[in-house]
C-alpha positions as CSV (number, residue, x, y, z in Angstrom):
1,X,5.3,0.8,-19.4
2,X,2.9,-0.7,-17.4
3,X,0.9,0.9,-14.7
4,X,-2.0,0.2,-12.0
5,X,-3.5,2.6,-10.2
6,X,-5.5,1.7,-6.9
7,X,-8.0,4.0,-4.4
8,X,-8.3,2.3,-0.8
9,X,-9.9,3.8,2.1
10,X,-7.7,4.8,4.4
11,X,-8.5,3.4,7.7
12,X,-7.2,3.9,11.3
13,X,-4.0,2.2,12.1
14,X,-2.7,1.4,8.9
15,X,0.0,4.0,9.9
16,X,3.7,2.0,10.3
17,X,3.8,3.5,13.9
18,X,0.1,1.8,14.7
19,X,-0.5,-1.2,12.5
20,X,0.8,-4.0,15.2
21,X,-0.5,-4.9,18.3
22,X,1.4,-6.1,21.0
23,X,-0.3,-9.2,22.9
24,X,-0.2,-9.5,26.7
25,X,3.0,-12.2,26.6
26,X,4.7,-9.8,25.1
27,X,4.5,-10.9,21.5
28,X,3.3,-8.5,18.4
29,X,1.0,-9.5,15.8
30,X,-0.6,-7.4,13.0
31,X,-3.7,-6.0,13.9
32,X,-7.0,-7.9,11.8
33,X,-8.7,-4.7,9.9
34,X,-5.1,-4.4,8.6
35,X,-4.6,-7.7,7.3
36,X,-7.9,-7.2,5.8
37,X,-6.6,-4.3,4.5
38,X,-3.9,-6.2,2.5
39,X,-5.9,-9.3,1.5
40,X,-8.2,-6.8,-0.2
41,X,-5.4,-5.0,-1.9
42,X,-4.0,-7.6,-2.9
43,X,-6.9,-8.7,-4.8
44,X,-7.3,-5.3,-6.7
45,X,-3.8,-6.1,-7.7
46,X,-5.1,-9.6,-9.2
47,X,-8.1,-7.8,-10.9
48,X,-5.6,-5.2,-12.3
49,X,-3.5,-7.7,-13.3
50,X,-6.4,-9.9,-15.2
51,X,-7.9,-6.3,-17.3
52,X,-4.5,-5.5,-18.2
53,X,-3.8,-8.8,-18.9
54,X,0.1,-8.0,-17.3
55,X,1.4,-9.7,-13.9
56,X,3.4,-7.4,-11.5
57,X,6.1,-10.7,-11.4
58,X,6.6,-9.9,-14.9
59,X,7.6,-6.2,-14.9
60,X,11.2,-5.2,-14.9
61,X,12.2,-4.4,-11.8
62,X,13.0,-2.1,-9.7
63,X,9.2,-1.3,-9.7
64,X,8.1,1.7,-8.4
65,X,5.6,2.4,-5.5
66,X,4.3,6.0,-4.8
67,X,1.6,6.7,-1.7
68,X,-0.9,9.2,-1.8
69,X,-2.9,10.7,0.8
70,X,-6.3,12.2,0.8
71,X,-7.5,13.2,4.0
72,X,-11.0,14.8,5.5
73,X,-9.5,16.2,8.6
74,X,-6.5,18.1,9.2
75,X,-4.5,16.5,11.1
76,X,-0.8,16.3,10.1
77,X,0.4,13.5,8.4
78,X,3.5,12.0,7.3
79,X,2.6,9.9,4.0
80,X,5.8,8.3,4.5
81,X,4.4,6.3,7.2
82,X,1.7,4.9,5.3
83,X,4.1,3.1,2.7
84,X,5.1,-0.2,4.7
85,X,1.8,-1.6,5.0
86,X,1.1,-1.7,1.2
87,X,4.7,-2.6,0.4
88,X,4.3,-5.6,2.8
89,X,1.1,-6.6,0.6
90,X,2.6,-6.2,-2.5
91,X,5.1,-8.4,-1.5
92,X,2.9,-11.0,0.0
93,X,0.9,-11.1,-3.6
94,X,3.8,-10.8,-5.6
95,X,6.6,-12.2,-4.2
96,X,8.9,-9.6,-5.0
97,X,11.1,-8.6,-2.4
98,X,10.7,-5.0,-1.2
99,X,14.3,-4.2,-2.0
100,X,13.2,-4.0,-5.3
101,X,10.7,-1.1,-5.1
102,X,11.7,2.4,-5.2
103,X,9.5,4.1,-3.0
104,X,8.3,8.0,-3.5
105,X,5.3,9.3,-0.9
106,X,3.3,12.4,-2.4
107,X,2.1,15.4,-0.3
108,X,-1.7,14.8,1.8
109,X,-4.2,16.3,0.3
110,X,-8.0,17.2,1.2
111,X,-10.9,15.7,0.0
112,X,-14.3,14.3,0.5
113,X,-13.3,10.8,1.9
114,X,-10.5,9.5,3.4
115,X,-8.3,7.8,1.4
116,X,-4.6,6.2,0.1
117,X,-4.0,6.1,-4.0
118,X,-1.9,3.5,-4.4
119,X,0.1,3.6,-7.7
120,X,2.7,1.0,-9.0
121,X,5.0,1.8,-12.0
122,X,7.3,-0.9,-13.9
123,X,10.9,0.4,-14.1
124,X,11.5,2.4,-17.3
């Protein structure tokens, strides 16, 4: 079964409730440090990919997404929330649709730096 495991930083806004902005016509848009966000995971996907010499497209699906928290402060914090911004960039890389992912968000933790552990499974 194949399996990649990735540490991001965790950085304000990348929350579902606060990763859009709304422009002043009205319009929304997603905000630029989270697209950055993305772009970048979805390049440690790529170099995941190329050392285990496995692409994500490949895997039998459903594949299987479960989002970590480790936090510095202790502020409450519902890791649910944090699971549609990296299943939107999976799905950008990959092209697989998010109705193929079972989802699972772990408890936050504390630790010395702020951050999401992202880990995708193939389907058993």
């Amino acid at each position: 079964m194949n399996e990649f495991v990735i540490s991001m930083p965790l950085i304000k806004d990348l929350s579902v409730n606060h990763y859009r902005g709304r422009s002043r016509y009205g319009g929304e848009y997603v905000k630029k440090p989270i697209k950055e966000w993305k772009e970048t995971l979805g390049w440690l996907i790529k170099e995941c990919e190329l050392k285990g010499d496995t692409r994500i497209v490949e895997w039998k699906l459903p594949i299987k997404v479960k989002v970590d928290i480790v936090q510095t402060d202790n502020k409450t914090r519902d890791a649910h929330n944090y699971l549609k911004v990296p299943c939107d960039a999976i799905e950008d890389y990959s092209g697989i649709n998010d109705t193929n992912y079972e989802t699972e968000a772990g408890v936050p933790t504390h630790g010395e730096y702020a951050e999401l552990i992202l880990t995708i499974k193939e389907a058993e």
